[in-house]
TORVEXMI-226141 format. One line per field, with one value per residue: y, x, z of N, C-alpha, C, CB in turn; residue in three letters; residue number from 1. Coordinates in nm, 4 decimals. Each point is the difference from the previous one (the first is absolute). Glycine has a CB too. Example, Ala and Ser with C-alpha at 12.3 -4.5 7.8 and 13.67 -1.06 7.14 Angstrom:
n.north <- [-0.5690_0.2223]
n.east <- [1.3190_0.1542]
n.up <- [0.7800_-0.1966]
ca.north <- [0.1190_0.1190]
ca.east <- [-0.0890_0.0820]
ca.up <- [0.0000_0.0060]
c.north <- [0.1200_0.1090]
c.east <- [0.0900_-0.0770]
c.up <- [0.0000_0.0730]
cb.north <- [-0.1173_-0.0628]
cb.east <- [-0.1892_0.1184]
cb.up <- [0.1246_-0.2145]
r <- [ALA_SER]
k <- [1_2]
REM end
This chain:
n.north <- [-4.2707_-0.3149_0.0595_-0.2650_-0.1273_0.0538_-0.2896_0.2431_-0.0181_-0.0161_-0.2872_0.0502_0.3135_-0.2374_-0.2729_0.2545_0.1029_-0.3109_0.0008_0.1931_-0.1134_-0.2464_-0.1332_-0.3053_-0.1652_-0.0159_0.2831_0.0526_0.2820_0.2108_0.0875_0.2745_-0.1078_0.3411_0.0170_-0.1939_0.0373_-0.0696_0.0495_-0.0927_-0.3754_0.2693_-0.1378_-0.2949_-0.0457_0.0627_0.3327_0.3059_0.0365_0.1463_-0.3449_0.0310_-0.1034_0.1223_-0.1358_0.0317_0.2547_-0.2021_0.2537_0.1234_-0.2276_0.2108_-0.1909_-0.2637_0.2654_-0.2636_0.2501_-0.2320_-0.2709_-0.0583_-0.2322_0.0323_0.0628_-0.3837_0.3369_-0.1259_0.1528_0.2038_-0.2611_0.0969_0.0731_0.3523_-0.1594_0.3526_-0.1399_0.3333_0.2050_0.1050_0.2715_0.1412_0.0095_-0.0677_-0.0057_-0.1526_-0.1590_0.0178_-0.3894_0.0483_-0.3176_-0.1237_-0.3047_0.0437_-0.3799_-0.0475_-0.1532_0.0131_0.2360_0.2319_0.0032_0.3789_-0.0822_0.3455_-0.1439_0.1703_0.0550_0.1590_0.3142_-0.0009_0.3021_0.1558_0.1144_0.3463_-0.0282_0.0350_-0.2622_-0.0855_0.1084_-0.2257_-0.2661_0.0692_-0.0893_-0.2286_-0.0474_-0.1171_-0.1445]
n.east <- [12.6679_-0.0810_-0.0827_0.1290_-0.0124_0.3404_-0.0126_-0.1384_-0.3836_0.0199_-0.1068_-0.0908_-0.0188_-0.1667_-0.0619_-0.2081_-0.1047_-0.1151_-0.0735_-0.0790_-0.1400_-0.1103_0.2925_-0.1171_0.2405_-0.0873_0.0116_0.0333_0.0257_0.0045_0.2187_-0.0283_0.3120_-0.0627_0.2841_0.1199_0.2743_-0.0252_0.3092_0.1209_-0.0404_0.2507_0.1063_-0.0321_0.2374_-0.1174_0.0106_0.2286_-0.3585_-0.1188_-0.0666_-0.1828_-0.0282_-0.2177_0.0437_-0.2181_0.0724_-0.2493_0.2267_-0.1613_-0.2650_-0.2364_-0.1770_0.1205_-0.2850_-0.1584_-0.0569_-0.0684_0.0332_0.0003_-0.0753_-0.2508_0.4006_-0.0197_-0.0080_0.3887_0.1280_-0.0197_0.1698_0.1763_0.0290_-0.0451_-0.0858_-0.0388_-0.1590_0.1127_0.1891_0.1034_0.0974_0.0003_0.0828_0.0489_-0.2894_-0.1316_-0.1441_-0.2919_0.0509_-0.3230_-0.0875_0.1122_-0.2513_0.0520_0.0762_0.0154_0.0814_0.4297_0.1143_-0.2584_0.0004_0.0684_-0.2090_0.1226_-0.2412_-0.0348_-0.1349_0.2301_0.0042_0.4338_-0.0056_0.4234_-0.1570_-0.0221_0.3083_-0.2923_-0.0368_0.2626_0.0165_-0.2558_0.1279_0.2065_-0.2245_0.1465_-0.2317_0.1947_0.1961]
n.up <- [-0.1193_-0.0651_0.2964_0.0181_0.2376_0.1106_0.1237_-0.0093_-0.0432_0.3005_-0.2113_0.3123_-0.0853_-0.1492_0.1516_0.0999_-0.1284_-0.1185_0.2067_-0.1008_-0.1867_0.1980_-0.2581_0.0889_-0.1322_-0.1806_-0.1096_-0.3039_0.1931_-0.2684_0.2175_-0.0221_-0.0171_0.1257_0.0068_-0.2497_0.0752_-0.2629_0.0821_-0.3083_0.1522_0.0764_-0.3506_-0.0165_0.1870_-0.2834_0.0324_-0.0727_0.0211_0.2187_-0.0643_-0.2388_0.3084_0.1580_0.2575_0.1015_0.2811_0.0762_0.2613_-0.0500_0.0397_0.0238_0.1002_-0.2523_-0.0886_-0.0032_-0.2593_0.1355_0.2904_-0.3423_0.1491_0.1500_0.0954_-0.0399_0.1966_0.0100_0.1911_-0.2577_-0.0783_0.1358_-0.3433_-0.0068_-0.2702_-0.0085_-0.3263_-0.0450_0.2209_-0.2891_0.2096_-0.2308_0.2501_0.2190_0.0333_0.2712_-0.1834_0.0903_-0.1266_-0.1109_0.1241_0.1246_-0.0247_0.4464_-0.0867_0.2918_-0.1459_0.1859_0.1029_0.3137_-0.2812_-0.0071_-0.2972_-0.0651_-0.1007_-0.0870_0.3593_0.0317_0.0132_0.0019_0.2609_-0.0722_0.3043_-0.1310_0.0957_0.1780_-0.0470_0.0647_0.2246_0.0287_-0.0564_0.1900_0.2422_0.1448_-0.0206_-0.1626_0.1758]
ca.north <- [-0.0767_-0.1172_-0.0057_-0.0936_-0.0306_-0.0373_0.0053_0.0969_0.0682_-0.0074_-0.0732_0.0022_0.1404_-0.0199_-0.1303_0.0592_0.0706_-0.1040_-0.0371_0.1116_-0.0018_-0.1185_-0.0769_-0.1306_-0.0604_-0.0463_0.0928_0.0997_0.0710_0.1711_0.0786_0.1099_-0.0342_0.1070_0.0447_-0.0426_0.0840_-0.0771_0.0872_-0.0220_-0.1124_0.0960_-0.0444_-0.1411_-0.0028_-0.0208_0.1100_0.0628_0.0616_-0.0446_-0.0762_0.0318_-0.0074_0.0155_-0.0455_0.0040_-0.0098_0.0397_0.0951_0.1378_-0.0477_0.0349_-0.1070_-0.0942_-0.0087_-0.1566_0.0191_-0.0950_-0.1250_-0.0607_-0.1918_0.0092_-0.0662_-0.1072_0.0766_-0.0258_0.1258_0.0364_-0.0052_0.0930_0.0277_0.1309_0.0290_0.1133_-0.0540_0.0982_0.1170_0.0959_0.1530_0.0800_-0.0078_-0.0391_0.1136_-0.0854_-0.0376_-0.0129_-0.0610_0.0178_-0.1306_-0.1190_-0.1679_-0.0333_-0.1364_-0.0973_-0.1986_-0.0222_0.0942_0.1343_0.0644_0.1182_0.0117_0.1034_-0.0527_0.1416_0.0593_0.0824_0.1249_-0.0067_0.1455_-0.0111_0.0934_0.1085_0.0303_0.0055_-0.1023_-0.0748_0.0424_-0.0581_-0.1144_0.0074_0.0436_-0.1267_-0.0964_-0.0775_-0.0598]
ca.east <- [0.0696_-0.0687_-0.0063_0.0087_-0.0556_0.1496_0.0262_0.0192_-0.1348_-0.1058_-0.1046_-0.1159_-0.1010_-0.1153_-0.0657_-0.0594_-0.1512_-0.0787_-0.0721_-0.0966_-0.1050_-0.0787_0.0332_0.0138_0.0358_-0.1260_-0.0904_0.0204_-0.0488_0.0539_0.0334_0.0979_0.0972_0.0562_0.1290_0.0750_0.1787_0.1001_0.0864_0.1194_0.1386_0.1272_0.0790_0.0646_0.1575_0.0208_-0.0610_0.0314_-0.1122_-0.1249_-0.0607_-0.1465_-0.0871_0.0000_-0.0763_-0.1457_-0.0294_-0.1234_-0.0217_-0.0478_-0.1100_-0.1095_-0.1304_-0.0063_-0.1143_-0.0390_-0.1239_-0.0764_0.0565_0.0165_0.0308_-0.0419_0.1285_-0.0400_-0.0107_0.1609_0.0947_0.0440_0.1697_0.0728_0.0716_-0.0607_0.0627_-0.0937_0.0325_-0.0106_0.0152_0.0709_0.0117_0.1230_0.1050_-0.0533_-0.0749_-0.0875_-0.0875_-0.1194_-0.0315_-0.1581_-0.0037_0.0891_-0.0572_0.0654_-0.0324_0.0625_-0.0507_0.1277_0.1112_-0.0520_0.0011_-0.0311_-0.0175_-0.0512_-0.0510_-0.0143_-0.0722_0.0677_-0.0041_0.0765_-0.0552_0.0841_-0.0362_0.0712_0.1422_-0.0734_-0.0580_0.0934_0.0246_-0.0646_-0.0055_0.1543_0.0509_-0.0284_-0.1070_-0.0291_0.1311]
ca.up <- [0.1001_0.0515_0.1760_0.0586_0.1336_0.0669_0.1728_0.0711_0.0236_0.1192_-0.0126_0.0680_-0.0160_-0.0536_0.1149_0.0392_-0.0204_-0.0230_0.1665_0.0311_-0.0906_0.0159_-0.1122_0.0589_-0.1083_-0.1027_-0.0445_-0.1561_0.0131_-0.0763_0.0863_-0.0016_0.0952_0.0169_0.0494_-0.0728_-0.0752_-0.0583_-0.0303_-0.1366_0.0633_-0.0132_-0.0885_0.0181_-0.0313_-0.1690_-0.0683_0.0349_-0.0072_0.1224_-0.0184_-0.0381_0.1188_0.1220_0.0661_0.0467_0.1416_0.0473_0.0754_-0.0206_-0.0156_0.1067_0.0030_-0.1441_-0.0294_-0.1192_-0.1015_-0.0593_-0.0114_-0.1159_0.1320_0.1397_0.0809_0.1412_0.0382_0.0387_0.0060_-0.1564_-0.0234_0.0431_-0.1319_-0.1103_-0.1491_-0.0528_-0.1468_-0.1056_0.0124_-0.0496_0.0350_-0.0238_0.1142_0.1468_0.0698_0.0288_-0.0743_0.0480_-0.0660_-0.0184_-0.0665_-0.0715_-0.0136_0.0912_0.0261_0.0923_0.0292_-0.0573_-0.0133_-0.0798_-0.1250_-0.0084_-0.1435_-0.1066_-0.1719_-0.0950_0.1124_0.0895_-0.0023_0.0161_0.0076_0.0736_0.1135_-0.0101_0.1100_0.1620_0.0655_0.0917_0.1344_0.0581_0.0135_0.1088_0.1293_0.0567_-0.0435_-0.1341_-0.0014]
c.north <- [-0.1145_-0.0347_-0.0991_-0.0727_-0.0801_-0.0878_0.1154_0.0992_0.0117_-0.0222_-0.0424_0.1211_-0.0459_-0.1366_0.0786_0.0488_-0.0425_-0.0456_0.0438_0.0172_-0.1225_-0.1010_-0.1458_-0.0847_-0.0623_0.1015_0.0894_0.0758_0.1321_0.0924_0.1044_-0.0159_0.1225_0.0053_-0.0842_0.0337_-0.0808_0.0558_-0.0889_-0.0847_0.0260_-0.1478_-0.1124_-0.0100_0.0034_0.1297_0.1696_0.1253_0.0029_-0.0993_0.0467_-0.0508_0.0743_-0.0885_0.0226_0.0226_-0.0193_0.0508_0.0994_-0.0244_0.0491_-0.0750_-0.0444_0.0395_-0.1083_0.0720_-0.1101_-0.1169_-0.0844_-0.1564_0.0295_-0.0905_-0.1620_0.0719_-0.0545_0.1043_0.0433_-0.0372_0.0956_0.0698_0.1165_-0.0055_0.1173_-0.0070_0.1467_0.1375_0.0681_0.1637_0.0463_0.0891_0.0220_0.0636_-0.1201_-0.0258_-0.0686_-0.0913_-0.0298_-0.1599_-0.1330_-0.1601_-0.0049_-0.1730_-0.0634_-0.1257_-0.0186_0.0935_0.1055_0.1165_0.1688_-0.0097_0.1599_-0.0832_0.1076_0.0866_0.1093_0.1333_-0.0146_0.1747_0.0655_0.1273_0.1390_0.0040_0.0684_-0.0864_-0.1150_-0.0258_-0.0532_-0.1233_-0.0835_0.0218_-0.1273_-0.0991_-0.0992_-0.0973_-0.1303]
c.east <- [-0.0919_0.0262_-0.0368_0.0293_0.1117_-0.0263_-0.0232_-0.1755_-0.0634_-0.1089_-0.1240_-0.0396_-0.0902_-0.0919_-0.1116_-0.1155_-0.0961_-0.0919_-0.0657_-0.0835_-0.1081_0.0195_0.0343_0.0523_-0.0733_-0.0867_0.0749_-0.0593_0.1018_0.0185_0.0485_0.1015_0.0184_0.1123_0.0966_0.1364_0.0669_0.1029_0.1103_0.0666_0.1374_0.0681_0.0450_0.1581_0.0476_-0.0385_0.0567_-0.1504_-0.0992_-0.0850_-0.1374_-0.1226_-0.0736_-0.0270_-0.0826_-0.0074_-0.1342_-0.0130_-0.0681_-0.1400_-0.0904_-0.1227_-0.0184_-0.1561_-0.0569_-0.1015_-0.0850_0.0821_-0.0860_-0.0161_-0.0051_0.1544_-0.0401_0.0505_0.1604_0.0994_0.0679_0.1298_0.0610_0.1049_-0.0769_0.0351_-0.1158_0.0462_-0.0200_0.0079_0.1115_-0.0282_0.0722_0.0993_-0.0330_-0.1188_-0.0841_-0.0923_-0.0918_-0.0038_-0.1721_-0.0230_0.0416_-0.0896_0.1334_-0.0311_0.0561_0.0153_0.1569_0.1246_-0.1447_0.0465_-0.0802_-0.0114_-0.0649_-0.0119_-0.0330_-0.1020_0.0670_0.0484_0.1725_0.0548_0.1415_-0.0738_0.1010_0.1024_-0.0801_-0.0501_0.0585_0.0705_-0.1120_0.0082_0.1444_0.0083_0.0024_-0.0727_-0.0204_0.0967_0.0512]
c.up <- [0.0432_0.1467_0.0023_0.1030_0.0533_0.1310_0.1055_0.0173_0.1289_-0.0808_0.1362_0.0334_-0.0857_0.0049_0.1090_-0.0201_-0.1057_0.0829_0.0200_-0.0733_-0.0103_-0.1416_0.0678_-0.0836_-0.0369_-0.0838_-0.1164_0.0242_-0.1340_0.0789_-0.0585_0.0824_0.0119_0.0779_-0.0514_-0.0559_-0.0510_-0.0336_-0.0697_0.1358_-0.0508_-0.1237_0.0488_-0.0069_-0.1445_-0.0679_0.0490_0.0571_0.0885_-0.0638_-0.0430_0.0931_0.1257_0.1145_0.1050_0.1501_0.0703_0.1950_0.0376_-0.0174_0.1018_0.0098_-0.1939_0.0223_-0.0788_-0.0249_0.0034_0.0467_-0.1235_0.0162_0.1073_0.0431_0.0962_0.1175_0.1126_0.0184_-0.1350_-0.0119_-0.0198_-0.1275_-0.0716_-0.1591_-0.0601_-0.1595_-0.0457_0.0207_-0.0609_0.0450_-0.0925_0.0752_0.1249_0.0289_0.0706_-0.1019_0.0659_-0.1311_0.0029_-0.0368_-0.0136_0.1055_0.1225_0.0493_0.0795_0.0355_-0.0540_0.0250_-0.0070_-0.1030_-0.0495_-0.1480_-0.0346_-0.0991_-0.0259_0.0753_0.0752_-0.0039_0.0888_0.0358_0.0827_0.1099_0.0001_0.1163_0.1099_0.0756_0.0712_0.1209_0.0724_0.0122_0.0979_0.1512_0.0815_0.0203_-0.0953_-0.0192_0.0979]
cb.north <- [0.2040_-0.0797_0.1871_0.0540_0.0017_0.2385_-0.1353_-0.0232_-0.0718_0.1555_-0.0684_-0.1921_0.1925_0.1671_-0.1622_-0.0083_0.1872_-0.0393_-0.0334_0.0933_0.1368_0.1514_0.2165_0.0316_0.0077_-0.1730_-0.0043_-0.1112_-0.1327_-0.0122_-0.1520_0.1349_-0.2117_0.0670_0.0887_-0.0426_0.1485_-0.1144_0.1710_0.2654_-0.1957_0.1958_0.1935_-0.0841_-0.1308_-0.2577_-0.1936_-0.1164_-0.0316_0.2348_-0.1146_-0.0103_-0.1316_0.1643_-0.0755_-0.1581_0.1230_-0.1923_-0.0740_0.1039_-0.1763_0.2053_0.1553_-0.2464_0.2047_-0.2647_0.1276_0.1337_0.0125_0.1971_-0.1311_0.0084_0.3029_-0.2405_0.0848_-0.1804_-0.0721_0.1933_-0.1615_-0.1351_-0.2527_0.1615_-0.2868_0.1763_-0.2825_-0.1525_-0.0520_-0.1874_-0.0056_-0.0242_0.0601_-0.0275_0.2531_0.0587_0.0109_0.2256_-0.0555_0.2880_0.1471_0.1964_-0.1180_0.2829_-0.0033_0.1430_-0.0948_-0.0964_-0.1247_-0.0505_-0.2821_0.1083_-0.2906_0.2092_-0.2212_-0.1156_-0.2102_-0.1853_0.0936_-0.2620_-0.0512_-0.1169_-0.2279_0.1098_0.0541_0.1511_0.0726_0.0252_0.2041_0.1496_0.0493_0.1012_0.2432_0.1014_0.1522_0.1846_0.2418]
cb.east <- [0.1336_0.0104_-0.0485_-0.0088_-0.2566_0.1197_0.1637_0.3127_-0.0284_0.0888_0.1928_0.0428_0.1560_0.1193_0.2700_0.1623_0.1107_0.1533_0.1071_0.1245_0.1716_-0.1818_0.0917_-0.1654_0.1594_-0.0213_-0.1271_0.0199_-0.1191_-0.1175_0.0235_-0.1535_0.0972_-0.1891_-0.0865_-0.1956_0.0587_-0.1357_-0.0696_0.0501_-0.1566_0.0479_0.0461_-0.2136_0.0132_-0.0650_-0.2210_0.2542_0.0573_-0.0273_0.1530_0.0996_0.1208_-0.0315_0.1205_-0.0688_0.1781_-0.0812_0.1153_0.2056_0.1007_0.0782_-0.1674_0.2160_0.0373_0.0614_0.1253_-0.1036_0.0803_0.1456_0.1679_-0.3376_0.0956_0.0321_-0.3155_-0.0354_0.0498_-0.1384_-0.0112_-0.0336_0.0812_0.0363_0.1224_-0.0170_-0.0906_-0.1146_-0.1167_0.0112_-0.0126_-0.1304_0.1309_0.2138_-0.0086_0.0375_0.1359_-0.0975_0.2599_-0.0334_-0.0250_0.3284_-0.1178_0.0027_-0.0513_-0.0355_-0.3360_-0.1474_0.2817_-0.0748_0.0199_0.1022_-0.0413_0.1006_-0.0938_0.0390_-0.0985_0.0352_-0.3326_-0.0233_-0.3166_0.2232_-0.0843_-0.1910_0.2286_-0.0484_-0.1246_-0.0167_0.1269_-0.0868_-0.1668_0.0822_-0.0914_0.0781_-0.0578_-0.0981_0.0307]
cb.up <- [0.0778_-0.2286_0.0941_-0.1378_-0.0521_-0.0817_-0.0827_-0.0962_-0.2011_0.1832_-0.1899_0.0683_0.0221_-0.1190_0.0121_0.0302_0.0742_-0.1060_0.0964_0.0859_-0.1094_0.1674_-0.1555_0.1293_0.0342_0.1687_0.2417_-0.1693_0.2935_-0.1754_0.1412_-0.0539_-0.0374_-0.0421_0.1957_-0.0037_0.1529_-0.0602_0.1909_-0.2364_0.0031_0.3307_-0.0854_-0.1055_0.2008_-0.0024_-0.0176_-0.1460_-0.1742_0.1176_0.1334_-0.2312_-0.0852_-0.1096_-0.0923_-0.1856_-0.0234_-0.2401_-0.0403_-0.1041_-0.1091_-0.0273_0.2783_-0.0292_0.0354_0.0797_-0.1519_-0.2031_0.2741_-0.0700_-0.0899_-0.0008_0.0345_-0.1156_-0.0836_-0.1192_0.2374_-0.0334_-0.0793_0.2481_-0.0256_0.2073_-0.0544_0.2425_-0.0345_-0.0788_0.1710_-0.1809_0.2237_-0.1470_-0.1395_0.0856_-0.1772_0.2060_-0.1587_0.1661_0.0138_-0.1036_-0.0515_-0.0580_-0.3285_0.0478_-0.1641_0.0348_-0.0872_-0.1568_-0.1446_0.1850_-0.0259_0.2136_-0.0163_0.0601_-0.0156_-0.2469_0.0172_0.0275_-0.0130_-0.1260_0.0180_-0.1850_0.1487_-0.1217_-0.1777_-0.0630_-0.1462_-0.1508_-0.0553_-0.0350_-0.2420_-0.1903_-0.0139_0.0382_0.0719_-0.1067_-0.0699]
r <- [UNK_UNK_UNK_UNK_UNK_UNK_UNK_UNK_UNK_UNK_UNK_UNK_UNK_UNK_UNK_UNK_UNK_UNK_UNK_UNK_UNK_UNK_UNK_UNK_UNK_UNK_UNK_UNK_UNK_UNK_UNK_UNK_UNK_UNK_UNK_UNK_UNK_UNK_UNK_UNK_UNK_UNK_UNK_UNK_UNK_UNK_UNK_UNK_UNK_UNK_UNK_UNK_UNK_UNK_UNK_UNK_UNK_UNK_UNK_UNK_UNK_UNK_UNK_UNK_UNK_UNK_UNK_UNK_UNK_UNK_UNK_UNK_UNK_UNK_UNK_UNK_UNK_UNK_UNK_UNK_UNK_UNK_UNK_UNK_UNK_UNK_UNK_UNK_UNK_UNK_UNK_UNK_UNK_UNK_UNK_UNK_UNK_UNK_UNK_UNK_UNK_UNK_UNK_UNK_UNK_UNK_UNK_UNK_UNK_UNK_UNK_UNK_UNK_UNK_UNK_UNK_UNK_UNK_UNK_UNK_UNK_UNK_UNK_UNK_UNK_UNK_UNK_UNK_UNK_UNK_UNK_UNK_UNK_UNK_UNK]
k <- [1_2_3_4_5_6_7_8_9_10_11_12_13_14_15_16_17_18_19_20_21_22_23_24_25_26_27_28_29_30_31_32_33_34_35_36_37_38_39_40_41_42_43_44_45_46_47_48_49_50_51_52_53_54_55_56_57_58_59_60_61_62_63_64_65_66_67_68_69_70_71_72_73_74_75_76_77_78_79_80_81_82_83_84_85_86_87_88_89_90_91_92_93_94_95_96_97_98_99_100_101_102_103_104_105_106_107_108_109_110_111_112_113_114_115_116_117_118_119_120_121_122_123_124_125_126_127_128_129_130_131_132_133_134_135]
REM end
């Protein structure tokens, strides 16, 4: 399934916790994204078939961790546009993203490459990311 970053994701949940992490624009960093959901985008008016798509919530999202800044940011507010490149699943659930290339200059940009780790979260563990604190 391929996931992808709607109207509906809550992008500023993850704007946010950028902030919180002190990400700035301009800057290239490697992060851990944790809590990450993603869920099958139901049936189309044209289609009878569930969609091979998903999409991406960062509701559930938890503190961002930085490995490594890569570009020093001019230290500007982060843009407000998300696009996320190369997350493939095999299905819904949460997900602990490892690694991944995060760029802010223009459009914040979520990249899996071949660095990145793509870790889904066990069904117990999900009740946790679910509770109000997170939401």
């Amino acid at each position: 399934m391929k996931a992808r970053v709607t109207s509906y994701s809550q992008s500023d949940r993850l704007r946010e916790r950028m902030g919180q992490a002190e990400v700035r624009h301009g800057q290239e960093i490697r992060a851990d994204l944790p809590g990450i959901r993603v869920e099958a985008m139901g049936r189309t008016w044209f289609s009878d078939r569930p969609s091979r798509h998903g999409v991406v919530f960062f509701c559930t999202m938890g503190p961002i961790t930085i490995r490594e800044t890569t570009t020093p940011g001019d230290g500007g507010p982060l843009p407000s546009n998300v696009i996320l490149e190369g997350l493939q699943i095999p299905a819904e659930g949460i997900y602990n993203l490892k690694d991944v290339l995060v760029q802010s200059n223009g459009d914040l940009r979520v990249i899996i490459d071949g660095a990145s780790r793509v870790e889904p979260v066990a069904r117990s563990a999900e009740a946790s990311w679910a509770s109000p604190m997170f939401v």
